[in-house]
N, C-alpha and C positions, 0 to 999 in steps of 0.2 A: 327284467327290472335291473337298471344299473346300480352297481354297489357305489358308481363313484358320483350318482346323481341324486340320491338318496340318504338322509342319514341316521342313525338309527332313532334318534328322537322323532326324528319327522314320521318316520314310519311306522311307531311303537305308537304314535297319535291317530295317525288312520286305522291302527289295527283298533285299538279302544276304544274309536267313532262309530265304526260299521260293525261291532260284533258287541260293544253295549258291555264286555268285561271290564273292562275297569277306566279311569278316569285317564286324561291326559298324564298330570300329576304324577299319578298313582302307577302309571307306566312305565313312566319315564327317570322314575327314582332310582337312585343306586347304579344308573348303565353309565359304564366307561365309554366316552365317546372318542378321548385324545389318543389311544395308543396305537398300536400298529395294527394293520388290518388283517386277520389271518381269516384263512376259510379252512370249511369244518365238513364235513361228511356226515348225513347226521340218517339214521335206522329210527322209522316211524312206524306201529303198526299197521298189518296190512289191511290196505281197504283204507286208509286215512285220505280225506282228501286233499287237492292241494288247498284249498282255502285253509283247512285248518292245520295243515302241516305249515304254513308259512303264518299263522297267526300264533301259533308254538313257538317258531322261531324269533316273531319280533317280540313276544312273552319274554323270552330269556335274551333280548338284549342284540338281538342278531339280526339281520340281514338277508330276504332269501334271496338264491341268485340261480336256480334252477329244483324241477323237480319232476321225477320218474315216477308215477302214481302207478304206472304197472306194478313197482315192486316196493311201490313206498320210501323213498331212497331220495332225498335231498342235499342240495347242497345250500350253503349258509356261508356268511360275510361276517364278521364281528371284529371291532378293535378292540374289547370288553375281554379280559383276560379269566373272566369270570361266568361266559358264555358256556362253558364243556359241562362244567357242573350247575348250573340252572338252568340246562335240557337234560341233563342226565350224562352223566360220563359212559352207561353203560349203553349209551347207542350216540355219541358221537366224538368223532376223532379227527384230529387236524395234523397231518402229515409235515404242513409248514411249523406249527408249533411243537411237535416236537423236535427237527431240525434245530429248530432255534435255540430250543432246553438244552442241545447237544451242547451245539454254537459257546452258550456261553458257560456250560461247565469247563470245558475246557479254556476260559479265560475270554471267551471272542463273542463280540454283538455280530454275528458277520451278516449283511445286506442280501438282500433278496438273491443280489445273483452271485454269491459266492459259490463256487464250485463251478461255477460255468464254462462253459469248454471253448477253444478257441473255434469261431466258426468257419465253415467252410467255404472253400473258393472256388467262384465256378467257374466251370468250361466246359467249355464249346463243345456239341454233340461232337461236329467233322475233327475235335484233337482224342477224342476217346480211341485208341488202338485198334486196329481194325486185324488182327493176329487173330486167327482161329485157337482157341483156348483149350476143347474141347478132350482132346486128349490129356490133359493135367486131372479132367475130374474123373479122377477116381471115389468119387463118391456116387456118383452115377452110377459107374458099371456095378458097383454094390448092393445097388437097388434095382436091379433091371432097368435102368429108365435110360440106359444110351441105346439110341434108333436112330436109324433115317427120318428123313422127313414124310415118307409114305406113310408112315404109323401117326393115328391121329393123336392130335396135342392136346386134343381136352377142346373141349365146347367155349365159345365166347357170350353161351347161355350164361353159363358160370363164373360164379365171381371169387374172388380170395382178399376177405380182409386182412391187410396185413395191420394189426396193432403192435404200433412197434414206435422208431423215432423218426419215419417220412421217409418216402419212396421218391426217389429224385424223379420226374417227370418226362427229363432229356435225354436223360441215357438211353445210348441207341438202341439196348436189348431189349427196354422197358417202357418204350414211349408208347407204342401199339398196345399194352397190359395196361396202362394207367388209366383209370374209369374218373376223372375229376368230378364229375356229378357223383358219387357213390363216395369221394375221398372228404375228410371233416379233419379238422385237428380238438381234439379233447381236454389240453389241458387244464382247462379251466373248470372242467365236471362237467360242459355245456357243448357242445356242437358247436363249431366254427366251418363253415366250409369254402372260405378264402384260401387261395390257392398258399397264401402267407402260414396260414395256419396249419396244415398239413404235410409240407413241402419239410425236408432237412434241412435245420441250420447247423449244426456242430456236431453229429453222428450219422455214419455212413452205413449203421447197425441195420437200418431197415430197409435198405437198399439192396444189400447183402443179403438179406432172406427172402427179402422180392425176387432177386437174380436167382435162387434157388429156387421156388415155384416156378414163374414164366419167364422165364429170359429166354427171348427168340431162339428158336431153331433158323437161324438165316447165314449162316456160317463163317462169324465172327464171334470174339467174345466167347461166353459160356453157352451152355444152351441149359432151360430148367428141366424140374421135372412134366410138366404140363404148359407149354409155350403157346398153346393157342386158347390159354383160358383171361381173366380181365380179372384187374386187380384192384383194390380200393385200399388207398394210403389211410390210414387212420393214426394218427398220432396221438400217443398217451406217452412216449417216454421224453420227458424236457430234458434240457440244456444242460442238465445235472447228470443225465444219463441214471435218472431215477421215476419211478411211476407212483405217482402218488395214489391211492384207491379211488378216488372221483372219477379222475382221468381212464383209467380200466372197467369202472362201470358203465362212465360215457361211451366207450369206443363200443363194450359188447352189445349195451341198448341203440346205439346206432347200425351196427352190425344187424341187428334183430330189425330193427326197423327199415333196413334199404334189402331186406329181403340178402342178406348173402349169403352164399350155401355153406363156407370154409370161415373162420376166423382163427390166423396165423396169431397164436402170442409168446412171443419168445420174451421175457420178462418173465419178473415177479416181483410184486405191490411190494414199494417201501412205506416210508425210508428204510426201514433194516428188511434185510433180504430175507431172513428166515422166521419165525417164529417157533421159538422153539421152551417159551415158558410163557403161554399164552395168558393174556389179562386184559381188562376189560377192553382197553381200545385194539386188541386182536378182535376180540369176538365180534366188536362193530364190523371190520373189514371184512372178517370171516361174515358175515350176516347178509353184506349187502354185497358179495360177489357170489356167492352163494345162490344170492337173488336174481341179479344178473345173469349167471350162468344158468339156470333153470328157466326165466324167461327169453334168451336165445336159443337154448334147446327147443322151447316149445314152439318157439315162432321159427322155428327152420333150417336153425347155424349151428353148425357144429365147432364145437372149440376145440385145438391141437394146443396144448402147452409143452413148453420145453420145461425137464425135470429138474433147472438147477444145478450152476457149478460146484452146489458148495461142500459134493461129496458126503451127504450123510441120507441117513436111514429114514425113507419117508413115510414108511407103515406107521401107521398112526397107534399100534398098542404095542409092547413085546411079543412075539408070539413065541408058544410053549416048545421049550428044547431046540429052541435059537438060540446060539453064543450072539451077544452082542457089545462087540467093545466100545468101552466111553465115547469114540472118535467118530461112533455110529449113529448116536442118541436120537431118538422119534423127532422127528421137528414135520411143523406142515409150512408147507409153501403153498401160494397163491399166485394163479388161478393152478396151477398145478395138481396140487391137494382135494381139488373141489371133483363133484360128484358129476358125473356127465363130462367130465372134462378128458380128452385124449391123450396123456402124458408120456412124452415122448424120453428118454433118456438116449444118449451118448456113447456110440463104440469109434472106435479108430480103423486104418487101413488095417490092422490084422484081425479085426473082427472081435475085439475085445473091448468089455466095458472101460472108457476112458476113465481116467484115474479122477477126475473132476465130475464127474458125471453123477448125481442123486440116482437114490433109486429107491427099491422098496417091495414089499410083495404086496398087490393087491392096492400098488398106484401104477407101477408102470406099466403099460398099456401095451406099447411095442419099442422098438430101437431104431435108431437110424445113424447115419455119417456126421459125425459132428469133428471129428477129428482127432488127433493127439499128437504125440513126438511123431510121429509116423509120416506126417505131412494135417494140416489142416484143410479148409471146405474152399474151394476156388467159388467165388463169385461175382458179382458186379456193385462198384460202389459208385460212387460221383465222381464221375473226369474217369474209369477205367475200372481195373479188376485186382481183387486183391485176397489172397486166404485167410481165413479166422475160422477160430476154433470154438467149439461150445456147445452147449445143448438147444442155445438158440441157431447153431444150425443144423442141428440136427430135427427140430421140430418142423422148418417148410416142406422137408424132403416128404413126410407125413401130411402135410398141409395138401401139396403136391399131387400124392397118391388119394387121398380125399378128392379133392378137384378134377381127375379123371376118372375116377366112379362115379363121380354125381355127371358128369356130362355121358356116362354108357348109360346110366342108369338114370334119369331125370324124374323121376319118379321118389328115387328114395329120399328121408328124412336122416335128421341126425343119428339117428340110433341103428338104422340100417346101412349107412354109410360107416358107422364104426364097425358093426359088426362082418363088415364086406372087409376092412383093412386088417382085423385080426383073423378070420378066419384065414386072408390070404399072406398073412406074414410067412415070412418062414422060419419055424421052431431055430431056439438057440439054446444048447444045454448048456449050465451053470459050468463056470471052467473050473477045473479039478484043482487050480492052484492059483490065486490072486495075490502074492504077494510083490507087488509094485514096485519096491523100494530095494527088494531082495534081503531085509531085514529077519528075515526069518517068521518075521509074525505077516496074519491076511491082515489086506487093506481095509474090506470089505464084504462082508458073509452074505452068499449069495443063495436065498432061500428060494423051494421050489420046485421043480423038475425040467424035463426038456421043453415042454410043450407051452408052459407058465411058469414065471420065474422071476426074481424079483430086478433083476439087475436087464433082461431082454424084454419082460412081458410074454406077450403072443411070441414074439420075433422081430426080427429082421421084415423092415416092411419093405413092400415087393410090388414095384409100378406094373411092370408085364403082367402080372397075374390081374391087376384093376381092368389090365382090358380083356381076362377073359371071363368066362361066363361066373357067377357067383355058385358057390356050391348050395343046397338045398338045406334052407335054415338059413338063410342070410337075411332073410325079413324077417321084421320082429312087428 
């Protein structure tokens, strides 16, 4: 149903028609119709159906414009500035209106597309550099995953969503991995799978972590960690280079729904990056990726998140006879933070937690090459190749080693796809001395032992070990 063909009177009158609550009149009083149109994310209990989750919403004044009855989880239209609080604040939240609250504390109405990034220019597959790259990634020989071409590259059973900002389609490493039937763009909270809608316009970010998964073994360019598996563009992060929560619960239910085995997320749900004094429109986002992330689990996908630049402490309580300094403080991030989820953090060329890099005991999962001063992550972006640093690249590399276990293993599920990548990391013991800065104080208190730990996880993940036999206990 379109919001822009639709208006909220007209629709608050068919809901009062067909459901006999209440009168035209009586509907229709008190809704702002004139103001700006934001959309809202809105947590319905479960088992609601869409008829009555979408007569809920033109109840309070709104608009529906999609809705996920797996996990109860809709999305909503309203110009009505009075929409949040006559559905209940404590289950819906609107990413655009708080932007906007930002906007004009600090003096500024700013327009829809303030923050928008300059877009990018294309070119031509034959001007992309045709330079064998392969020896700059040192991120690879890190993870065992530099081989010949004789070693298999992972199955084209397999698929790897990358939800990210659009996987360019041309690029010659990546044209063969592009699955366009499998690729949708999300921003909207709704499935779009126009090539328009998926494709990057002004971020070269998911390109970048695509060329880290599958970028051809053909000896040019980079090569990925798994080059012969199929990739599906899913777009959740817009123009702003920010992911709104609709957008991230679209991309996993779509993930879930086209059967993919891998869901690559290197993000985390804005507008504000962290949460770290959680209130009610947290717990909404918390509620419904939660939901999300447990109905892709169940339907097949295993989610990989990157741990977050932002350098702090992601265990979710204190724990007992841990020093923790203020610089440290518990925050959760999303999808990150969430349960069933693979969370990757950040070391550099000498095998040390990047100074950027989140962590936590009992989030972080395993470690991978994300970069630092050392040199950053070589990969592929639109028109060529280019380095960057982060734990959004360090999470494909994980993505990667998932994607060829599920093609040795075609059989396993989420849970034994995880437990195949931590069993075969390779332990990393906490480093005897973290001081970063040389300031004489740690950066970062790294709780734990060799084996488990909160700054490596399991380890150091390890592609050569995905292709060899699993050890006994690897199904769950």
């Amino acid at each position: 149903m379109s919001l822009l063909r639709l208006t909220v009177a007209s629709l608050m009158l068919a809901t009062a028609v067909t459901t006999g609550s209440a009168s035209a009149d009586e509907a229709g009083s008190g809704c702002v119709t004139t103001g700006r149109e934001l959309r809202y994310l809105v947590v319905f209990d479960r088992g609601t159906s869409r008829a009555d989750a979408e007569a809920q919403i033109a109840a309070a004044c709104g608009v529906p414009g999609g809705y996920y009855p797996q996990i109860a989880v809709g999305i909503a239209g309203s110009p009505d500035p009075g929409f949040g609080r006559r559905i209940g604040l404590d289950r819906a939240f609107s990413a655009q209106a708080e932007r906007l609250a930002t906007h004009r504390l600090n003096g500024s109405d700013a327009p829809k597309s303030a923050g928008a990034r300059p877009r990018l220019s294309p070119v031509a597959p034959d001007a992309v550099p045709v330079a064998d790259r392969t020896a700059e990634q040192w991120d690879m020989r890190s993870i065992n995953a530099s081989w010949p071409a004789s070693v298999s590259p992972g199955s084209r059973d397999v698929v790897v969503g990358v939800l990210d900002s659009g996987v360019d389609p041309a690029h010659p490493d990546l044209a063969a991995a592009v699955e366009p039937k499998l690729s949708a763009g999300c921003l909207t909270g709704t499935p779009d799978t126009a090539e328009a809608a998926w494709a990057p316009t002004t971020s070269a970010h998911g390109t970048h972590v695509a060329g880290t998964i599958a970028a051809a073994n053909d000896g040019r360019g980079v090569t990925g960690v798994a080059p012969g598996v199929r990739l599906a563009s899913i777009k959740v992060i817009d123009d702003r280079g920010q992911v709104d929560p609709e957008a991230a619960v679209c991309g996993l239910m779509w993930a879930a729904a086209q059967h993919i085995e891998v869901a690559n997320s290197s993000f985390t749900v804005g507008p504000s990056s962290l949460s770290c004094a959680p209130g009610d429109e947290h717990r909404v986002v918390h509620e419904a990726m939660a939901r999300a992330v447990e109905y892709a689990t169940a339907a097949g996908t295993l989610t990989v998140a990157a741990a977050t630049n932002e350098a702090v402490n992601l265990t979710p309580s204190p724990r007992a006879g841990v020093r923790t300094p203020p610089r440290s403080k518990s925050c959760e991030a999303s999808p990150a933070g969430l349960r069933d989820v693979v969370t990757v953090s950040a070391i550099g060329a000498d095998e040390v937690k990047s100074g950027y890099s989140s962590y936590g005991l009992g989030v972080i999962d395993v470690t991978a090459p994300g970069g630092d001063t050392g040199g950053c992550v070589l990969s592929t972006v639109p028109g060529g190749y280019e380095p960057l640093c982060g734990t959004s690249m360090a999470a494909p590399h994980v993505a990667g080693v998932a994607a060829l276990l599920a093609s040795a293993h075609p059989g396993y599920g989420p849970r034994q796809l995880r437990r195949a990548i931590e069993q075969q990391a390779r332990p990393m013991a906490c480093p005897t001395d973290y001081d970063l800065t040389g300031d004489g104080h740690q950066d970062a208190y790294c709780a734990g032992y060799t084996g488990y730990n909160g700054f490596y996880g399991h380890g150091m993940v390890n592609a050569l070990n995905a292709l060899s036999p699993v050890r006994p206990g690897g199904r769950s």
